[in-house]
TISEZA-121268 format. One line per field, with one value per atom (N, C-alpha, C, CB): x, y, z; atom name; residue in three letters. Coordinates in Angstrom, 3 decimals, m for minus. Glycine has a CB too. Layout:
REM residues N
east <- [X; ...]
north <- [Y; ...]
up <- [Z; ...]
site <- [CA; ...]
code <- [ALA; ...]
END
This chain:
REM residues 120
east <- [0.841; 0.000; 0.889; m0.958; 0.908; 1.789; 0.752; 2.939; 1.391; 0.795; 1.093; 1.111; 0.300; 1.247; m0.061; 1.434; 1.070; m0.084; 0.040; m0.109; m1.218; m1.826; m1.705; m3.136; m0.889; m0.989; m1.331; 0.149; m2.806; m3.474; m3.456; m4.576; m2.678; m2.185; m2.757; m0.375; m2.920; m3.010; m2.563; m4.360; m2.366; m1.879; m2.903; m0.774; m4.271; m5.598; m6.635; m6.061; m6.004; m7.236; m7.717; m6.990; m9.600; m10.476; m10.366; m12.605; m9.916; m10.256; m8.900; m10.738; m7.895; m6.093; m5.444; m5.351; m4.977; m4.315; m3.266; m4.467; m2.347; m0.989; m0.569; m0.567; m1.156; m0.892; 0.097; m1.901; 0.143; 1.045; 2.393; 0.762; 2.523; 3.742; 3.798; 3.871; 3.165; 3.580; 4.290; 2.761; 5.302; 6.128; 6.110; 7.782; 6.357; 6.765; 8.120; 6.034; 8.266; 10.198; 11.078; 11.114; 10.498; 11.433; 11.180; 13.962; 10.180; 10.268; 8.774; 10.578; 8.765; 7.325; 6.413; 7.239; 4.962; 4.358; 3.961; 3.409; 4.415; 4.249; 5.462; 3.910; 6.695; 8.354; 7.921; 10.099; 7.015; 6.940; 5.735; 7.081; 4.757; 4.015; 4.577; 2.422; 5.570; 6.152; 7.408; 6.301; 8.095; 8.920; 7.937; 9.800; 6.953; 6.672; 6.242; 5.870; 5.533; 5.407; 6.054; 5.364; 6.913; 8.465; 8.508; 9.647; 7.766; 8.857; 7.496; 9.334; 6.377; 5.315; 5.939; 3.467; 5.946; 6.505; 5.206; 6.850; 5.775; 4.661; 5.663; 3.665; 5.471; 5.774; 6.224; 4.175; 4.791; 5.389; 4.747; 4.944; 5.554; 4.545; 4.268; 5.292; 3.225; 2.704; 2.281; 1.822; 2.878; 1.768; 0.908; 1.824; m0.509; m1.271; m1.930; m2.556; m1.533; m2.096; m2.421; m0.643; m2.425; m3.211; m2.368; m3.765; m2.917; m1.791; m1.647; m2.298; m2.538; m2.348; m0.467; m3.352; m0.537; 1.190; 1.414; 1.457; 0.623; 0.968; 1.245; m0.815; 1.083; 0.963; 2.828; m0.671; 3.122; 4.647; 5.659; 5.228; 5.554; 6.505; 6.409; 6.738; 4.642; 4.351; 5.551; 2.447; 5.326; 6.370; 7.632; 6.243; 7.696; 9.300; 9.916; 9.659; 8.519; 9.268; 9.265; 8.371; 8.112; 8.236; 9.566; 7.640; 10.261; 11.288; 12.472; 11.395; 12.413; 13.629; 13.531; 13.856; 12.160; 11.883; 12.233; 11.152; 12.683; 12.277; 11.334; 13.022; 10.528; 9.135; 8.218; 8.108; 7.857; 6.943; 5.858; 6.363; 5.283; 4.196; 3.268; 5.014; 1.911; 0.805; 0.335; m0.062; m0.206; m1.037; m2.169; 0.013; m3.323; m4.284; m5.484; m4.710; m6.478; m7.554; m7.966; m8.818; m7.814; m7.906; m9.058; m8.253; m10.503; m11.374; m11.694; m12.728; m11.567; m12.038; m10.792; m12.566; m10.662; m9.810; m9.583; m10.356; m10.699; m11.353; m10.412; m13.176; m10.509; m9.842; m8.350; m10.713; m7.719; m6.372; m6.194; m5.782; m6.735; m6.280; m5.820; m8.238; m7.266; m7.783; m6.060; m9.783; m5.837; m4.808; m3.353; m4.898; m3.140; m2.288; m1.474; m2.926; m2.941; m3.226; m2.624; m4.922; m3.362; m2.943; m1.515; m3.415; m0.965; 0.552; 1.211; 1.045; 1.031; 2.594; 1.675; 2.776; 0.570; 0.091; 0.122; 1.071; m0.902; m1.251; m2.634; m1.045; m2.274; m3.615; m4.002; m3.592; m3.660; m4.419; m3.510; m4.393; m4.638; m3.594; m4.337; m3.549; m3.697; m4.468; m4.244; m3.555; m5.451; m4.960; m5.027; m5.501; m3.959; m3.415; m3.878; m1.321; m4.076; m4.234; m3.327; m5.203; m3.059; m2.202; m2.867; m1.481; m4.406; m4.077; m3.949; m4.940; m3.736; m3.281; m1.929; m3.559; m1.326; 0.400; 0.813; 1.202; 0.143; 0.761; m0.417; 1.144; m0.895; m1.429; m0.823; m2.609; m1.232; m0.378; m1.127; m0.088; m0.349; m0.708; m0.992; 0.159; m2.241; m2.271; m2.030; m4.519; m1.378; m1.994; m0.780; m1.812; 0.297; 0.963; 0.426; 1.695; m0.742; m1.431; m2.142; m2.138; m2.971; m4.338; m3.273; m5.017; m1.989; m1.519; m1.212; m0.149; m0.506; m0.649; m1.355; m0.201; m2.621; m3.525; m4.219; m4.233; m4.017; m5.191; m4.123; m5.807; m2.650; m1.592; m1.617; 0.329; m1.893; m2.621; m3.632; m2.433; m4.583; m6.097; m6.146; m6.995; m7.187; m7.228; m8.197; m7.675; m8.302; m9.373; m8.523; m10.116; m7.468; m6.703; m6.015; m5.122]
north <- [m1.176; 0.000; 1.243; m0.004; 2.040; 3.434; 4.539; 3.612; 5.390; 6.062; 7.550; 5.479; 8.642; 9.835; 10.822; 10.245; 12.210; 13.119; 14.164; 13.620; 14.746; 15.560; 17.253; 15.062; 17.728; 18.987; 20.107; 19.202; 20.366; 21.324; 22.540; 21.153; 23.825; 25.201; 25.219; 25.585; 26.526; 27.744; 28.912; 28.052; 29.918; 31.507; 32.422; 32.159; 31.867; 32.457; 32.525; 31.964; 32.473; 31.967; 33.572; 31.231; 32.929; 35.106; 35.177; 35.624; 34.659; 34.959; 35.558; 33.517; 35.161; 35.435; 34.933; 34.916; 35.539; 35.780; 35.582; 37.430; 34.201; 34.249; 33.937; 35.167; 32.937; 32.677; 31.793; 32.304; 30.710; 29.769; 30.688; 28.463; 31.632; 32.244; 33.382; 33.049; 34.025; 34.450; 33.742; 34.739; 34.922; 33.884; 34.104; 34.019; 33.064; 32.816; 32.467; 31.775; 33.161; 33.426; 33.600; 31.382; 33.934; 34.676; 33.028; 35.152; 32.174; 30.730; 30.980; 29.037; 30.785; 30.281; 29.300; 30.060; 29.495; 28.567; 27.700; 28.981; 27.229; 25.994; 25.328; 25.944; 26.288; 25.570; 24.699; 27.156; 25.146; 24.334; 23.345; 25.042; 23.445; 22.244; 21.597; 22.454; 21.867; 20.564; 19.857; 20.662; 20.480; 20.046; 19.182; 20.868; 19.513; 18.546; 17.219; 18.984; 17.521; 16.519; 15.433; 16.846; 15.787; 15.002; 14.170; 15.541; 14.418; 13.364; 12.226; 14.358; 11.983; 10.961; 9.745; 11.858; 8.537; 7.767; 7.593; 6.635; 8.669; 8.191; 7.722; 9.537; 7.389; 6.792; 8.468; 5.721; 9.013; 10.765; 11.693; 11.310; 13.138; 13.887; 14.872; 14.812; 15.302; 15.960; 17.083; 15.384; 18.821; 19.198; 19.482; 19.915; 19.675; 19.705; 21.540; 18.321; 21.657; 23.221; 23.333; 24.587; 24.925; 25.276; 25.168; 26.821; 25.380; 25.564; 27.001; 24.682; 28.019; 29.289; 29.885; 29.860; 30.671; 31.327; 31.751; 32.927; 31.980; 33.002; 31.590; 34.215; 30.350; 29.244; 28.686; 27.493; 29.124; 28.743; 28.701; 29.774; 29.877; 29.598; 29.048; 30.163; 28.392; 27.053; 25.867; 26.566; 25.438; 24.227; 24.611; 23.989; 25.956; 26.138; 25.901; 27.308; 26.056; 25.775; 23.988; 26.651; 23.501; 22.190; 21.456; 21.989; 21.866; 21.286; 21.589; 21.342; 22.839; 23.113; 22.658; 24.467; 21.976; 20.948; 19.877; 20.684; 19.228; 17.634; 17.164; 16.565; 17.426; 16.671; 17.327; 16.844; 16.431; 16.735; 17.534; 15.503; 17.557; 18.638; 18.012; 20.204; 18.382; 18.200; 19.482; 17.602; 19.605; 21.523; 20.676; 23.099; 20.941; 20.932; 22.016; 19.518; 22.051; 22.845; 23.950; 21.746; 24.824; 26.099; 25.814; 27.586; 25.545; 25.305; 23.694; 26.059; 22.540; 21.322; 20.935; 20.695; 20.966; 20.243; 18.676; 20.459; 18.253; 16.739; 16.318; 16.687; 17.361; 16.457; 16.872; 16.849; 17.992; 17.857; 16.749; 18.784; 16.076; 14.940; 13.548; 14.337; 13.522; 12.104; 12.626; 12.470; 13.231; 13.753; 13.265; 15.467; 13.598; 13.415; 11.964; 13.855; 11.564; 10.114; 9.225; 9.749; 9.182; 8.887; 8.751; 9.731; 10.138; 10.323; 9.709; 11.970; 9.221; 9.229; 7.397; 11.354; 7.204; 5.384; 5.419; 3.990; 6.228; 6.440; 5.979; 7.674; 4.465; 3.939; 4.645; 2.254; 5.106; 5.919; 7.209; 4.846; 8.071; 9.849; 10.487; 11.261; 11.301; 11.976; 13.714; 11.527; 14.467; 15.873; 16.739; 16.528; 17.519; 18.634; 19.921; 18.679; 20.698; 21.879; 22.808; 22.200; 24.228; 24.814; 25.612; 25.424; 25.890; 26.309; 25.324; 27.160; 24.376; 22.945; 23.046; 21.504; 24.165; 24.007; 23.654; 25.262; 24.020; 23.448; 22.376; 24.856; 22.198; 20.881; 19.527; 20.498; 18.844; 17.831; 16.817; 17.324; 16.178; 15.192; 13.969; 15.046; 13.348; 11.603; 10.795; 10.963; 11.239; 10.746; 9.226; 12.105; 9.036; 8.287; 6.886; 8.942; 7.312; 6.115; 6.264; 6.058; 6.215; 6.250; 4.986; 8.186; 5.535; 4.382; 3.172; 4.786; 3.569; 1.886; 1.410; 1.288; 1.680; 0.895; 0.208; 1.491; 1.819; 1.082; m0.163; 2.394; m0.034; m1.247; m2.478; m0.735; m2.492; m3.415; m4.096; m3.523; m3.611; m3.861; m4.420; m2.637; m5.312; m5.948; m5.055; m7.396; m3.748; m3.142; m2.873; m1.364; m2.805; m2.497; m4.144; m1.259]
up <- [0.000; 0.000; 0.000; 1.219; m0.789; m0.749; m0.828; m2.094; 0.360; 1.298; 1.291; 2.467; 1.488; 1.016; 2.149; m1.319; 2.197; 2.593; 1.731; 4.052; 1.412; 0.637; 0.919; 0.700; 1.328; 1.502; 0.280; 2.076; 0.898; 0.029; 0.203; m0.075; m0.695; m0.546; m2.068; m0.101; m1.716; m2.764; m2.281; m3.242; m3.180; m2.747; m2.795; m3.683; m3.293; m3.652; m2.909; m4.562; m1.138; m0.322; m0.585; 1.578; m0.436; 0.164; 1.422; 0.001; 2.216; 3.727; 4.207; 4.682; 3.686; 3.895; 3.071; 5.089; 2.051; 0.422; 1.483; m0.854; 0.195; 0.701; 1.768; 0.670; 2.905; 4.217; 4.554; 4.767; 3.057; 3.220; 2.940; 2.242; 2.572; 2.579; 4.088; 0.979; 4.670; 5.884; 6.571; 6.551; 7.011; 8.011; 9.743; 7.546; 9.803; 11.365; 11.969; 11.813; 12.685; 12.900; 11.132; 13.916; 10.753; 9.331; 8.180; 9.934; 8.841; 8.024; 7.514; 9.079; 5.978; 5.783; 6.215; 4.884; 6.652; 7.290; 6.368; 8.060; 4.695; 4.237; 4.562; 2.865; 4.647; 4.794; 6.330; 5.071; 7.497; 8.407; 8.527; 9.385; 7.937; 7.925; 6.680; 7.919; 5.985; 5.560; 5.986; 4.376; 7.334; 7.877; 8.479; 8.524; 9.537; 10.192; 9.539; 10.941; 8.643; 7.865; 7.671; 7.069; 7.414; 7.302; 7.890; 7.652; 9.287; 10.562; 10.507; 12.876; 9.444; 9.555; 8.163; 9.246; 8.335; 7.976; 6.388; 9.271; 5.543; 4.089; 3.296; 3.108; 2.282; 1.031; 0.151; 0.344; 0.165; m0.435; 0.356; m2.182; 0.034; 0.923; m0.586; 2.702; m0.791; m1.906; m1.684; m2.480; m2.218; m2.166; m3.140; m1.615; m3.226; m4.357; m4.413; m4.166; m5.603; m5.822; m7.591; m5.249; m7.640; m9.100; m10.345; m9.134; m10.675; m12.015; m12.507; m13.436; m11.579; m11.731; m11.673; m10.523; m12.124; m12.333; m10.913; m13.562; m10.161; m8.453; m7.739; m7.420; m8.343; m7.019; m7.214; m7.403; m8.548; m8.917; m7.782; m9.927; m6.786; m5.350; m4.725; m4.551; m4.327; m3.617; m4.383; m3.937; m5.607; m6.351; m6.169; m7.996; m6.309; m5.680; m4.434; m5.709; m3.249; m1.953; m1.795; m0.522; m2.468; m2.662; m2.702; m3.715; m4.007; m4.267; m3.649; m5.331; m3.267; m2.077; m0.829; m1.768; m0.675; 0.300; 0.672; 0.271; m0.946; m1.569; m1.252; m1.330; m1.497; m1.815; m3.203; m0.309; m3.589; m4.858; m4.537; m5.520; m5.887; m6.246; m7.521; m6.741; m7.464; m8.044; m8.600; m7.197; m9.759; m10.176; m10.806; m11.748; m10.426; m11.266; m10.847; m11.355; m10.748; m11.114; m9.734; m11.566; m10.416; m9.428; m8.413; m10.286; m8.762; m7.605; m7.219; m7.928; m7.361; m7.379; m6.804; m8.690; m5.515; m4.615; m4.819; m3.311; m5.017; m5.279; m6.423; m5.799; m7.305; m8.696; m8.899; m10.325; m7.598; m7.409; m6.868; m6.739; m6.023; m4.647; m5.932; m3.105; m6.437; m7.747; m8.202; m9.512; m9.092; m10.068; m9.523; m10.181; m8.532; m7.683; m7.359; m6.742; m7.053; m6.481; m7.560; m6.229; m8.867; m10.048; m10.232; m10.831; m10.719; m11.055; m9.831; m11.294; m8.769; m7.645; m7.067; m5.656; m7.982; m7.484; m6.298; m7.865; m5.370; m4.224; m3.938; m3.992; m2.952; m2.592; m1.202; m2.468; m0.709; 0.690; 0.907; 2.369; 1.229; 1.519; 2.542; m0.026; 3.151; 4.374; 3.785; 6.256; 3.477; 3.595; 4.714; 2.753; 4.053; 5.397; 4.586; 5.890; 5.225; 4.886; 5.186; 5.242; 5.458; 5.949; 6.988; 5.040; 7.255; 8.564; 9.502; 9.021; 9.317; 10.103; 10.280; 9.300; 10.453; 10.786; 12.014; 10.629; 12.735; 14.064; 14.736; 15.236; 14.098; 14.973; 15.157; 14.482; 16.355; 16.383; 15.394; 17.882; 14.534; 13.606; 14.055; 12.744; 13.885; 14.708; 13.025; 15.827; 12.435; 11.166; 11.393; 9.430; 11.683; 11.941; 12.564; 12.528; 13.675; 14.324; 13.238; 15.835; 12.581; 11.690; 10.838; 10.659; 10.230; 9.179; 9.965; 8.281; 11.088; 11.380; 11.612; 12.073; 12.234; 11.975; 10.501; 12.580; 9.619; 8.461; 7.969; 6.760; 8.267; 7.322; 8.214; 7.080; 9.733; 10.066; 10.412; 10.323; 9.497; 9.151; 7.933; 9.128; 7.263; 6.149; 5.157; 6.432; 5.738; 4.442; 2.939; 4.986; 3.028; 1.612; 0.727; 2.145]
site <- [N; CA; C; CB; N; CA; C; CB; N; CA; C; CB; N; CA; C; CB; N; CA; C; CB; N; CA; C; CB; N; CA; C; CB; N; CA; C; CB; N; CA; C; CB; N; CA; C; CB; N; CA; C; CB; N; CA; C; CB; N; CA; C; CB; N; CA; C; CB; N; CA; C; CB; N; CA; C; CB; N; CA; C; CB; N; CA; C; CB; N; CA; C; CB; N; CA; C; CB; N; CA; C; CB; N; CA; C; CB; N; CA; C; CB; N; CA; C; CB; N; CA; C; CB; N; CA; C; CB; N; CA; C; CB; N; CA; C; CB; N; CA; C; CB; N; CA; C; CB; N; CA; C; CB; N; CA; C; CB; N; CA; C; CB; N; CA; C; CB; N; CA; C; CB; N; CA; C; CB; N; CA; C; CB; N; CA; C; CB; N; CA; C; CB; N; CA; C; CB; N; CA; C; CB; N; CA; C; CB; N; CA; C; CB; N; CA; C; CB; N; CA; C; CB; N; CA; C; CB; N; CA; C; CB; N; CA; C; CB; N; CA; C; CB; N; CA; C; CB; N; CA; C; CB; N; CA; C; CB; N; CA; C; CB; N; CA; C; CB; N; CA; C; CB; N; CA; C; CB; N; CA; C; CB; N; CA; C; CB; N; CA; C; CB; N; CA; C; CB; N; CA; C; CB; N; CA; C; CB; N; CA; C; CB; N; CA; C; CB; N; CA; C; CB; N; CA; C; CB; N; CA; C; CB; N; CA; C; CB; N; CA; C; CB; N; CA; C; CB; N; CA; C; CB; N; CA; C; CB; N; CA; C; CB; N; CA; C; CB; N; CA; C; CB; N; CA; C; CB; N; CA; C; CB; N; CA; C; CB; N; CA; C; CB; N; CA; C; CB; N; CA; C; CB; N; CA; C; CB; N; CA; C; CB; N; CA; C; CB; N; CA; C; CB; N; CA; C; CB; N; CA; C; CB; N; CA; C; CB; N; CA; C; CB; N; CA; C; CB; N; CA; C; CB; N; CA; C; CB; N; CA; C; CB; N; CA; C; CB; N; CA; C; CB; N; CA; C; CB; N; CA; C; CB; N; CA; C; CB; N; CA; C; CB; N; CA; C; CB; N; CA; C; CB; N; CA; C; CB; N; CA; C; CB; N; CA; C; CB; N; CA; C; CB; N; CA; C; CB; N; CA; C; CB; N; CA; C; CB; N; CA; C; CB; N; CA; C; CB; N; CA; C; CB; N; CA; C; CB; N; CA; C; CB; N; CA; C; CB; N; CA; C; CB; N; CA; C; CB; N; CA; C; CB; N; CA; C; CB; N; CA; C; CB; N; CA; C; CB]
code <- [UNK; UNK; UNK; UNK; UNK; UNK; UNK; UNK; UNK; UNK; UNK; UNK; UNK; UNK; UNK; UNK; UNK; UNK; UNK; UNK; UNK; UNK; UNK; UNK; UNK; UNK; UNK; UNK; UNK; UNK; UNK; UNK; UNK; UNK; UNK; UNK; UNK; UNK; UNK; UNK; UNK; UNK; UNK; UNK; UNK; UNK; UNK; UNK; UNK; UNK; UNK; UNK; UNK; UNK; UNK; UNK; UNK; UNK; UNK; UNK; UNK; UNK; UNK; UNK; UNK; UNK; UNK; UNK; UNK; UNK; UNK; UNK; UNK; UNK; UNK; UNK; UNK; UNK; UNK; UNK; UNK; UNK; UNK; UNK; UNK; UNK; UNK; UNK; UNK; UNK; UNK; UNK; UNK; UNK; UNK; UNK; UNK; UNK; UNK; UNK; UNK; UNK; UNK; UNK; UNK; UNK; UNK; UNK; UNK; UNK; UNK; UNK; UNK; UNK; UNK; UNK; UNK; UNK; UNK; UNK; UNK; UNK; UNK; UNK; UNK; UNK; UNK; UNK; UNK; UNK; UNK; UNK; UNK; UNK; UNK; UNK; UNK; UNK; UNK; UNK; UNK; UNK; UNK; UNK; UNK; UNK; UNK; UNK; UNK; UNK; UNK; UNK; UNK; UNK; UNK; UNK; UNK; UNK; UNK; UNK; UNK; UNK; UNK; UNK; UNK; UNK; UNK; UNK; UNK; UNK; UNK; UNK; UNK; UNK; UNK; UNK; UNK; UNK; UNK; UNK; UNK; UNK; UNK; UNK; UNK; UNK; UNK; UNK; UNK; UNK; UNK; UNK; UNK; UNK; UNK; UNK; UNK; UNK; UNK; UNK; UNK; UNK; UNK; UNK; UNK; UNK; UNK; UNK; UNK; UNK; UNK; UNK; UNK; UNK; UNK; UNK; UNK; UNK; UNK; UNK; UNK; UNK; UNK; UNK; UNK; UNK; UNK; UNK; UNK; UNK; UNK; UNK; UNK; UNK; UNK; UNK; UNK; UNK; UNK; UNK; UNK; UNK; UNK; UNK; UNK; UNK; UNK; UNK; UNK; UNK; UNK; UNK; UNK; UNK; UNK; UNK; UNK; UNK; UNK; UNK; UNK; UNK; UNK; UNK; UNK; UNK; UNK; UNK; UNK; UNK; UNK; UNK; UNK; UNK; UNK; UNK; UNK; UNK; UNK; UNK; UNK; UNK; UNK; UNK; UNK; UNK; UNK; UNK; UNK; UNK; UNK; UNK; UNK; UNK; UNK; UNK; UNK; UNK; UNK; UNK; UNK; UNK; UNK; UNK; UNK; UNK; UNK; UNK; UNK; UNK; UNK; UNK; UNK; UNK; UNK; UNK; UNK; UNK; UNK; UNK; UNK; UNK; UNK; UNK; UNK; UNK; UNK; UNK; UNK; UNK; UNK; UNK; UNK; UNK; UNK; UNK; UNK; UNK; UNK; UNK; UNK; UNK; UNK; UNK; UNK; UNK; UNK; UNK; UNK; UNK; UNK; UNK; UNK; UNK; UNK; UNK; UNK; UNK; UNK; UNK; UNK; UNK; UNK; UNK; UNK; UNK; UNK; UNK; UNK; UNK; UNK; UNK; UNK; UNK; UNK; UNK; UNK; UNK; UNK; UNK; UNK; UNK; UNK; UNK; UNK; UNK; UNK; UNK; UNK; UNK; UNK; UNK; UNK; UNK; UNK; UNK; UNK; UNK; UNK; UNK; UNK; UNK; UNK; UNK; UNK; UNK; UNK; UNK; UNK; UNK; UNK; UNK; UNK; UNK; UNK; UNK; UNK; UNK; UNK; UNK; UNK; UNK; UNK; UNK; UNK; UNK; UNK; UNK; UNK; UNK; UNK; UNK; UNK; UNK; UNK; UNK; UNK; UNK; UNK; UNK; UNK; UNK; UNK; UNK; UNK; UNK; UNK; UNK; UNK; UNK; UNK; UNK; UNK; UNK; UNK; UNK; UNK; UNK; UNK; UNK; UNK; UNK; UNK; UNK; UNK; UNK; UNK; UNK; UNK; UNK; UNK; UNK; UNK; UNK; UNK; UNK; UNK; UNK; UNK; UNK]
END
């Protein structure tokens, strides 16, 4: 079973344009919910965004991350995740969002269980 989490950003939120780029202590708050990320045992960590031209520094911090990146459709979250899923042969994913930066993640227990469970 290969396993990934889904971190879903854009630079286009209406409520707070650009949040995944504010920083905290001089670090962007996508550069740290994808550190933490890091420390959960996936297969990939992805993030998924637009294919709009303003989301281009999201894929840039991606890769200065090492971790990949997904662009597909500016409003249909749904058919970034599908898209995603597809290209990187991802049978189970958990999404993160970014105002989810500092929360503590259980997503680590959730996989061991579902990999020692027979639903997959």
């Amino acid at each position: 079973m290969k396993t990934a989490i889904f971190i879903t950003v854009r630079t286009g939120s209406k409520r707070l344009p650009n949040k995944a780029l504010l920083e905290i202590q001089s670090i962007p708050t996508i550069v740290h919910l994808i550190r933490r990320m890091k420390k959960v045992q996936v297969d990939h960590i992805v993030l998924c965004t637009t294919l709009l031209k303003e989301d281009d520094i999201l894929c840039d911090i991606a890769s200065k991350e090492g971790i990949v990146f997904f662009r597909g459709s500016t409003k249909d979250k749904l058919d970034r995740w599908k898209g995603a899923a597809a290209k990187f042969g991802i049978d189970f994913f958990k999404r993160i969002f970014i105002s989810l930066v500092f929360l503590i993640e259980d997503f680590q227990i959730l996989l061991t269980w579902i990999r020692g469970s027979n639903i997959f």
